[in-house]
C-alpha distance (Angstrom), angle and dihedral (degrees) to the residues before:
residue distance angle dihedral
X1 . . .
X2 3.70 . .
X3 4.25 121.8 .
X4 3.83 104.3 -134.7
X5 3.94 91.8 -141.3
X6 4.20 108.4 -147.9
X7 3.09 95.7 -175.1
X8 4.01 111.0 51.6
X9 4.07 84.9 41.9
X10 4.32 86.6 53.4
X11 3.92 88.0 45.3
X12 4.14 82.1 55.9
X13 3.11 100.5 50.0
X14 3.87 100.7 40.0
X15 3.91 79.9 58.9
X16 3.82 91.7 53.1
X17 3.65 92.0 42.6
X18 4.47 90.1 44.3
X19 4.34 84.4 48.2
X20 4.16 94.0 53.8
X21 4.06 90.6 41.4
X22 3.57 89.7 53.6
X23 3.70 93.4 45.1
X24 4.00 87.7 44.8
X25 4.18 80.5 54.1
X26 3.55 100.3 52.4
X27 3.37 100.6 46.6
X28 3.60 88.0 53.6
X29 3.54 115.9 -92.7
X30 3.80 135.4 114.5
X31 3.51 131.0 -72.0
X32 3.95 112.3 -121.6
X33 3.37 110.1 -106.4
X34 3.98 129.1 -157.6
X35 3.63 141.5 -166.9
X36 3.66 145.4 -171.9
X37 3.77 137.0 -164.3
X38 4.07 111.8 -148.7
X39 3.37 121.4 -166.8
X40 3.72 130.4 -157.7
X41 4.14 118.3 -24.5
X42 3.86 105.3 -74.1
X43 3.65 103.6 158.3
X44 3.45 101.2 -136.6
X45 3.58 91.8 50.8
X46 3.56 96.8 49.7
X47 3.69 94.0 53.2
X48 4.23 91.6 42.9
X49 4.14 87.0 55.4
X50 3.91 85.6 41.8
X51 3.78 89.6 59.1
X52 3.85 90.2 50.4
X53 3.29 98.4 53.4
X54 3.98 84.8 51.7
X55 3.89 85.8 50.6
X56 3.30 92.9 55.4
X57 3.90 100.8 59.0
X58 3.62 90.3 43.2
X59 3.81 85.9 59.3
X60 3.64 93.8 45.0
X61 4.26 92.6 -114.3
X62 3.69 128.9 143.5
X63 4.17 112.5 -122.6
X64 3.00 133.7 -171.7
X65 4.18 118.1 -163.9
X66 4.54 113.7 -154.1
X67 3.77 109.0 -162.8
X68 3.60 119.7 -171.7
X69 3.94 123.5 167.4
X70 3.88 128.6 -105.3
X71 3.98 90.4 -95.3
X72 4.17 87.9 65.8
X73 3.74 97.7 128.2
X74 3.99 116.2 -135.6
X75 3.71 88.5 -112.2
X76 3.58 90.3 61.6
X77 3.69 100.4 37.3
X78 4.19 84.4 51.5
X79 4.15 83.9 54.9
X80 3.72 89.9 58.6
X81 3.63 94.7 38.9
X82 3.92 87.4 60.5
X83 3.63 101.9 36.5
X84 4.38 82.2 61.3
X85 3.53 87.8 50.3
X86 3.80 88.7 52.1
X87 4.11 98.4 39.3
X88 3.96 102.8 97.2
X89 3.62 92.3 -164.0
X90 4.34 84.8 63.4
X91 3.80 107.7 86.5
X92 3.80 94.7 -177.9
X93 3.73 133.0 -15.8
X94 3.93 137.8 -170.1
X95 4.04 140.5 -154.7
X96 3.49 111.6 -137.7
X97 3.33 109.4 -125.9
X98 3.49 141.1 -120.2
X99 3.83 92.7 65.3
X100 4.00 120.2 -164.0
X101 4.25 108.9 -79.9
X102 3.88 87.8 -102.3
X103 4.05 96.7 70.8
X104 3.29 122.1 77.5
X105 3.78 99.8 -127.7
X106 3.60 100.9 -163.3
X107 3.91 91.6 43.1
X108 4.03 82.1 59.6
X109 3.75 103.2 47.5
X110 3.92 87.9 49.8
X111 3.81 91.8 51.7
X112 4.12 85.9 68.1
X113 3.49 118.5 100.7
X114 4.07 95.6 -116.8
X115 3.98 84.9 -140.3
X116 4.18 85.6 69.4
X117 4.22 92.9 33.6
X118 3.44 96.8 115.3
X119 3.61 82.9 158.9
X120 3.76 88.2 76.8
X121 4.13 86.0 -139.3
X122 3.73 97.0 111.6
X123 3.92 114.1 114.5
X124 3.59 90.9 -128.9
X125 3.59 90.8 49.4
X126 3.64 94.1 45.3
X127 3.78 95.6 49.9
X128 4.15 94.3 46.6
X129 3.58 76.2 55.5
X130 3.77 106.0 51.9
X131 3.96 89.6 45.2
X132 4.05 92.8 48.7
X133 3.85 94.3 -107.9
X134 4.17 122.9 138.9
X135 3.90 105.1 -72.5
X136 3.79 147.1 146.0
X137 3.69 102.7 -98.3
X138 3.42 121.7 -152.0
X139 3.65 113.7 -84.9
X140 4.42 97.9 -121.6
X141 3.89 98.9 37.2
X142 3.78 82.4 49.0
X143 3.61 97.5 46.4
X144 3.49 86.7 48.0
X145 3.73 99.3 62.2
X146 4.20 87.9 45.3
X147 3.70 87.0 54.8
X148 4.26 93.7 44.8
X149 4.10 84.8 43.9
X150 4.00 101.9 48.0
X151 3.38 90.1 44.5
X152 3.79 94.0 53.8
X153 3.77 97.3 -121.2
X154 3.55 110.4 171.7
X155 4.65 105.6 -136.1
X156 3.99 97.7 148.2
X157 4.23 91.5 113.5
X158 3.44 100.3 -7.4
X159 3.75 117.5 121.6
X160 3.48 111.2 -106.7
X161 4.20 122.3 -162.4
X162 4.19 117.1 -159.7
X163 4.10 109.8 -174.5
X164 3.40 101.3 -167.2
X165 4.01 134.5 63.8
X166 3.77 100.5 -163.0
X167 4.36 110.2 137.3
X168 3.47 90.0 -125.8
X169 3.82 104.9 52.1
X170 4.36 107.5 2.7
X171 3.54 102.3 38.0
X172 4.15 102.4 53.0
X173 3.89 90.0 22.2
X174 3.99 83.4 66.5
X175 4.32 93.1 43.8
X176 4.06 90.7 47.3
X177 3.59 89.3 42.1
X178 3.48 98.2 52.7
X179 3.89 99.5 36.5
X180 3.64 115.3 110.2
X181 4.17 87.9 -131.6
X182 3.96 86.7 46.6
X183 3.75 121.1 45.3
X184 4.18 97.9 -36.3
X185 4.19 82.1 -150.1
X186 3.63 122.0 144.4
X187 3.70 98.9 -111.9
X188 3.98 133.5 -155.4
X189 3.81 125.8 -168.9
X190 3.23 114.7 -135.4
X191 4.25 136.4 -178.9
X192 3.25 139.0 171.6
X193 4.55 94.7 -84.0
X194 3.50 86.1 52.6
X195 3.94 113.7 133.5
X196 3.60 120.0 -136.0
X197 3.97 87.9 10.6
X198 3.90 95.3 150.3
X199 3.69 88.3 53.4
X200 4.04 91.8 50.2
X201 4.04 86.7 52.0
X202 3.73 94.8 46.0
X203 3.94 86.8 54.3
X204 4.12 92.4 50.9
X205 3.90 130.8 107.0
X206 3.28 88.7 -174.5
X207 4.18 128.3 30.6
X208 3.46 117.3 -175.0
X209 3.90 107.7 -169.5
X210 3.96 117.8 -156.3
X211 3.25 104.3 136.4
X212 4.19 96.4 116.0
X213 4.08 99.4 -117.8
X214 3.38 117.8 117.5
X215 3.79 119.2 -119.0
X216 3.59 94.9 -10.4
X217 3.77 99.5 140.9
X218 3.74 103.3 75.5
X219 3.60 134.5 -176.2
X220 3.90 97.4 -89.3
X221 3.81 87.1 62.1
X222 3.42 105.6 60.4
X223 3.78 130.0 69.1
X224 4.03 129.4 -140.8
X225 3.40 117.9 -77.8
X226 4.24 98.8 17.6
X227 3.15 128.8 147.5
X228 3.92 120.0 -134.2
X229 3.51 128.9 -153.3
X230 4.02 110.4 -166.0
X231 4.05 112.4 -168.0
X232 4.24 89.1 159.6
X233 4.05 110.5 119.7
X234 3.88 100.3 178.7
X235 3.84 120.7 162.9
X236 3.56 114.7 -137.0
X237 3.89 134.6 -173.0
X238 4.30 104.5 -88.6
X239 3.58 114.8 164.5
X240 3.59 101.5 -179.1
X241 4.03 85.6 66.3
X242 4.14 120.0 87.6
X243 4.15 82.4 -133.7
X244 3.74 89.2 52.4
X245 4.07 96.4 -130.6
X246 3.94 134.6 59.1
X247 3.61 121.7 -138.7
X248 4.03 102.1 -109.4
X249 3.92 116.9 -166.2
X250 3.76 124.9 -143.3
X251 3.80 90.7 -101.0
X252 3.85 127.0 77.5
X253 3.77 89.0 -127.5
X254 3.82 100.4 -177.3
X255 3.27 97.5 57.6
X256 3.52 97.9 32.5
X257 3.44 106.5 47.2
X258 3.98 97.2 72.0
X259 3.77 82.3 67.8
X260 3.39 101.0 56.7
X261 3.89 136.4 81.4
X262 4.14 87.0 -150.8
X263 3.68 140.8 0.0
X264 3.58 141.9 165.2
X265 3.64 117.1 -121.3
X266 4.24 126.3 -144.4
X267 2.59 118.9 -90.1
X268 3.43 117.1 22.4
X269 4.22 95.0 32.9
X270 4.10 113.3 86.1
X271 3.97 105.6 -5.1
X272 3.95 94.3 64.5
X273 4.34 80.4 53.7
X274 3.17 92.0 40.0
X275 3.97 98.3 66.7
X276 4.12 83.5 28.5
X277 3.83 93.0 68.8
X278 4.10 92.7 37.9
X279 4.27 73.8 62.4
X280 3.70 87.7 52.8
X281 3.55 99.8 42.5
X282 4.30 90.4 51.0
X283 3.81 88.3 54.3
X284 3.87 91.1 48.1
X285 3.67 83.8 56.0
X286 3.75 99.3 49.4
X287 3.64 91.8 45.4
X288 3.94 91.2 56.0
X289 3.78 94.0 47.8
């Protein structure tokens, strides 16, 4: 059984990405340059944007952080929405989601120009994806395939099982997955009212669990030899822990690790890739422009 370590294959490629900005620099061009809009004081979010900015210095990019209090109205969150899409020195930028119950969250993400979503949530974006045409993809399904390709896991024909339906991991997990440039698998959606859903596991090379409950693959799901892709990031009660919870993924790793020929553990699996291919995505962008 092999760990499929996140985070020392994000440190690697935030070095490649930090060696071709500063080549990009000294041959005269611009650095890449990112910013993010945070809203309110969700904790979550505020560490997730706290990690970017961290990102971004170990990639050598400018960033810039806007933080504007839970009372922002959409009108005014829309303003600074456009005036990023106008700023030419802002090569991508991104809206940390969740917003506060009085924004229309979908009316924001389509208010960015799609040539700055490094988000990868745009429509456009998100339909050049699904038909295998030049987009920013979002950041975990990308990560995902980096993490399934540097460690040499073999998807073209395999069977591949996604629980989970969200837009942001489910949905385009399931179109790269299936695309004969992407993973070429044979891939079935799965969620949590899916009949027979044990059975659909049990059949699966590969399992890729985002469906936002913790441990919910067990042991009895999984046969010999899988390999098991873990994006869940649930907090649960711990009170041996100075924070007071433990991040728990989706998977029951203890007991289902022993079964598997890889897996990647939480944390330290997707989330460090996650932030790692928002890093690749910004540089995309500043290379276009």
């Amino acid at each position: 059984m092999e760990i499929i370590d996140g985070k020392a294959t994000a440190a690697t490629i935030k070095a490649e990405i930090k060696a071709e900005v500063e080549a990009i620099v000294a041959g005269g061009g611009k650095r890449p340059h990112l910013a993010a809009i945070l809203v309110g004081h969700d904790g979550g979010s505020e560490t997730y944007v706290h990690n970017k900015v961290l990102a971004c210095e170990a990639c050598g990019f400018k960033s810039t952080l806007l933080r504007f209090e839970d009372n922002i109205t959409e009108q005014q969150l829309l303003y600074e929405v456009a005036r990023l899409n106008a700023a030419p020195d802002v090569d991508g930028f991104i809206v940390q989601l969740p917003l506060p119950r009085h924004i229309d969250e979908q009316r924001v993400i389509e208010a960015i120009d799609p040539s700055k979503d490094v988000d990868g949530f745009h429509p456009q974006n998100v339909g050049c994806m699904a038909i295998g045409l030049p987009a920013f993809i979002s950041a975990t399904p990308k990560g995902i395939l980096e993490l399934l390709r540097r460690y040499h896991v073999k998807t073209s024909g395999k069977k591949c099982v996604i629980l989970g339906r969200s837009n942001i991991v489910g949905k385009p997990m399931a179109q790269l997955m299936m695309q004969k440039q992407g993973g070429d698998a044979t891939v079935t959606v799965c969620h949590s009212h899916s009949p027979q859903l044990k059975d659909e596991c049990r059949q699966a090379d590969i399992i890729i669990a985002a469906i936002g409950s913790p441990r919910f693959v067990t042991a009895d799901m999984v046969k010999p030899g899988a390999v098991i892709i873990d994006v869940g990031t649930t907090r649960v009660p711990d009170a041996t822990r100075k924070s007071g919870f433990r991040l728990t993924g989706d998977v029951d790793f203890e007991n289902v690790a022993p079964l598997c020929s890889a897996i990647t553990p939480v944390p330290g699996g997707v989330g460090p890739m996650t932030i790692c291919m928002l890093m690749q995505n910004t540089l995309q962008a500043a290379k276009k422009s």
